[in-house]
N, C-alpha and C positions, 0 to 999 in steps of 0.2 A: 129540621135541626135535631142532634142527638138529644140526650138527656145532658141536663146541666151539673157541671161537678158541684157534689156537694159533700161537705167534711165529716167524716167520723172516723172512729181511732184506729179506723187500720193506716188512717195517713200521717197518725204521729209517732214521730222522729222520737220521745221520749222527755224531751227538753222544752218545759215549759213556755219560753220566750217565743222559741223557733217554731210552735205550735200555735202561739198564738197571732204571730205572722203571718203564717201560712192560711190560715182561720179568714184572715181580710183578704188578705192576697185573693180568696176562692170568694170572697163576697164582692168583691169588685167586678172580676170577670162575670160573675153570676145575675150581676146587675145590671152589668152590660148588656148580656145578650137577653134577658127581659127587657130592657130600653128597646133592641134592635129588634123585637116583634114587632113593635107598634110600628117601627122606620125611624131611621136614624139619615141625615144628613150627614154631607163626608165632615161640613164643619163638626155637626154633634162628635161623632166617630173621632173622629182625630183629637177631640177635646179629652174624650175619654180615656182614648189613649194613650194622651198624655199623661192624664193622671194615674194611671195603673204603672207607666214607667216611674214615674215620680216615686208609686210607694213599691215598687220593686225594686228600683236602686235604695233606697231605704231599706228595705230588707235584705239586701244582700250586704248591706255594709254590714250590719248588725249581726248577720250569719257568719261574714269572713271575719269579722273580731271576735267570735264564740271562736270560730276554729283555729285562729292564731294564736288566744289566751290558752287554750289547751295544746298548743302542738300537734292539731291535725295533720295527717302526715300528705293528706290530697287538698292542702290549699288551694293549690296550685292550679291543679286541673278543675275543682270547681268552680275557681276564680274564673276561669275557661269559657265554663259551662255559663257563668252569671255575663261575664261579657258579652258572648255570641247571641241573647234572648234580647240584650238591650240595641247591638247592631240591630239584629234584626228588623225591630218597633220602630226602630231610630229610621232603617231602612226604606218603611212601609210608610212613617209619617213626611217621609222626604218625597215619597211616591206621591202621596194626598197632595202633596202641595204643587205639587207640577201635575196636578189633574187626570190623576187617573185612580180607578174606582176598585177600590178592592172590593170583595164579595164579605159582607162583615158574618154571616155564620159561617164560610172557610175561617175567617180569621179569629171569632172567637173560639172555634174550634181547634185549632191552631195551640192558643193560650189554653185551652184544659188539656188537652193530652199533654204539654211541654211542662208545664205545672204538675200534674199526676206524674209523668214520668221523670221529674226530677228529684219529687218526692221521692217516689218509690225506690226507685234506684240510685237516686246521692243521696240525699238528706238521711235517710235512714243510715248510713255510714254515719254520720257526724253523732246521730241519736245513740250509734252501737257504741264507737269510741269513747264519747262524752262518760256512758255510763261504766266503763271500764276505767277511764281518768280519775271518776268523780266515786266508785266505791258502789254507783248505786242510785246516787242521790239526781234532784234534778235541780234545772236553775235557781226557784225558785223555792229550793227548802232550805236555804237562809233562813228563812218566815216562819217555818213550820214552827217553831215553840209559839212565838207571838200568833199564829193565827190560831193555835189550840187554847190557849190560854183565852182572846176573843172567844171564840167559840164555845169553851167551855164555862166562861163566866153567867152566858144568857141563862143557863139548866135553872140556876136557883134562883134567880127571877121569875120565869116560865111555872117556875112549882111553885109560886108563891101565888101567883095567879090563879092557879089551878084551887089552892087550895082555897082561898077566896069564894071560886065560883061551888067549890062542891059544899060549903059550909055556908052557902046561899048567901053571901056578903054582896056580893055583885051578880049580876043578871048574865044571860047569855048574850045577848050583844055587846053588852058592855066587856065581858069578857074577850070577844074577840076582837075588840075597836084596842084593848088595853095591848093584846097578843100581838094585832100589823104594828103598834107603835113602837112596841119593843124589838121587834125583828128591824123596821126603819130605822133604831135606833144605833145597826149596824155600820147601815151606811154613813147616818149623819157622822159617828164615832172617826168612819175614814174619810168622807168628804169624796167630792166629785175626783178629787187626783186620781182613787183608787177604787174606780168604781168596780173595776172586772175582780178585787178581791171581795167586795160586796157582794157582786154574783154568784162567786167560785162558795161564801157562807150558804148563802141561801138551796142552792147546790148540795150542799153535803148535808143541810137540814131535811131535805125531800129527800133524800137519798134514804135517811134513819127517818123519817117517819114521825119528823115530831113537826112538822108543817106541810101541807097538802098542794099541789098543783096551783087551786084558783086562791090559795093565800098568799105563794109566792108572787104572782100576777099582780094579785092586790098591795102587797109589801111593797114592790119594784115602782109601781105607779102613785101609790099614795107619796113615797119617795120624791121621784121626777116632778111632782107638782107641786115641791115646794121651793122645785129652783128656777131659775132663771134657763135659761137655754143658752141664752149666747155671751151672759156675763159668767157663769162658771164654766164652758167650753175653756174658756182664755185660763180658768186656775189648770186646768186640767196636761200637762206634761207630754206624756205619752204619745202619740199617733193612734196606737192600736185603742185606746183606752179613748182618747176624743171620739173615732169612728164609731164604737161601741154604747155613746154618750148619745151621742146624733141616732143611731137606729133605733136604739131603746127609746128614744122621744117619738118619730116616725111612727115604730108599731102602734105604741098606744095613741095617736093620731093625738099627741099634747104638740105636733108642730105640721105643717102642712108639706108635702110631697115633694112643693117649689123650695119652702125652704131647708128641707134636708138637703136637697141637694145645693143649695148656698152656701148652709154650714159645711158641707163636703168637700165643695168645691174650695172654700177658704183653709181645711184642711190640709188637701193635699195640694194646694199652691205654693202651703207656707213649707214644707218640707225643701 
């Protein structure tokens, strides 16, 4: 089997939302044909399948409503493009059920290059225009005063800490037990709805260097252990932001394998 697609920004479109679609979109397929090493039954297979249409038609609605709210001028023909990938699945799960065995790495293989090549060569259209419509800007800088202002309020906490520890008021653990609760104190601020803006902070904090690798690790998980799994799923909105709720539990193994893919499964059902 090829190598599995995996996302970095030569595959983004420029438009926040639509990147972070596309983001799940490649972790489902990516999941899939790790499942299909071990062996996958046509029942498993077709299950999966189903749910990768489920969050594909999901995402195309939410694509053709970016492109009709701007006046894309190739609705039309991507509308096209997004109908003939759902025949298709639609076509193959009609196949499964009248018993006949598709070869599941043709067929995940199949889903990355059609995903890769729709990116590459449509989505990036919608990324070019958007940014022509839009001046510049992307979906998601509505936010930008408010996430600067978040962002910039932690500095003089963060120094006040600092200056605590250098003037030997507090210890070095204590010091950095005070720093993950502060940083945690991002996420609590937005709560499980908006957990990927909680990321996207801690993100631009590594980035400048005023938080390290195994503290962001430590933030994100000292976080997830103060909630519930499947009572704040249900606050949680989003699709892409549920998914991202569930793996982030997964990695840090705060939920077990069987039940990621429960929470999953009750994800892309409810769509």
């Amino acid at each position: 089997m090829r190598k599995s697609m995996y996302w970095d920004e030569s595959l983004s479109v420029g438009c926040d939302l639509i990147d972070g679609q596309h983001k799940e979109l490649i972790n489902l397929v990516t999941e899939l044909e790790e499942s299909s090493r071990s062996g996958l039954t046509n029942e498993q297979l077709a299950r999966a399948l189903k749910f990768i249409v489920s969050y594909t038609r999901h995402h195309f609605l939410a694509e053709e409503e970016l492109m009709k709210s701007i006046g894309f001028n190739e609705l039309a023909h991507h509308r096209e493009l997004h109908n003939e990938l759902v025949h298709k699945v639609t076509e193959i799960l009609l196949q499964m059920k009248e018993g006949k065995d598709p070869e599941a790495p043709n067929l995940i293989q199949f889903f990355i290059e059609w995903v890769k090549k729709h990116v590459n060569e449509e989505d990036r259209k919608i990324g070019t225009y958007w940014r022509k419509w839009s001046n510049g800007a992307k979906v998601m800088d509505c936010r930008i005063k408010s996430v600067s202002e978040r962002r910039a309020a932690i500095i003089p906490r963060l120094d006040k800490l600092k200056e605590l520890f250098r003037i030997k008021l507090i210890e070095i653990d204590d010091f950095k037990a005070k720093k993950q609760s502060l940083f945690e104190g991002l996420f609590v601020e937005l709560g499980p709805n908006k957990i990927a803006e909680g990321l996207s902070d801690l993100d631009h904090f590594l980035k400048v260097d005023i938080i390290g690798s195994k503290e962001r690790d430590m933030i994100i998980e000292g976080y997830l252990r103060k909630l519930n799994p499947e009572a704040d799923l249900e606050v949680i909105s989003e699709v892409e932001d549920k998914l991202i709720f569930v793996r982030l539990l997964r990695e840090r193994e705060l939920i077990t394998e069987e039940k990621f893919n429960q929470l999953k499964t009750r994800i892309l059902e409810a769509i």
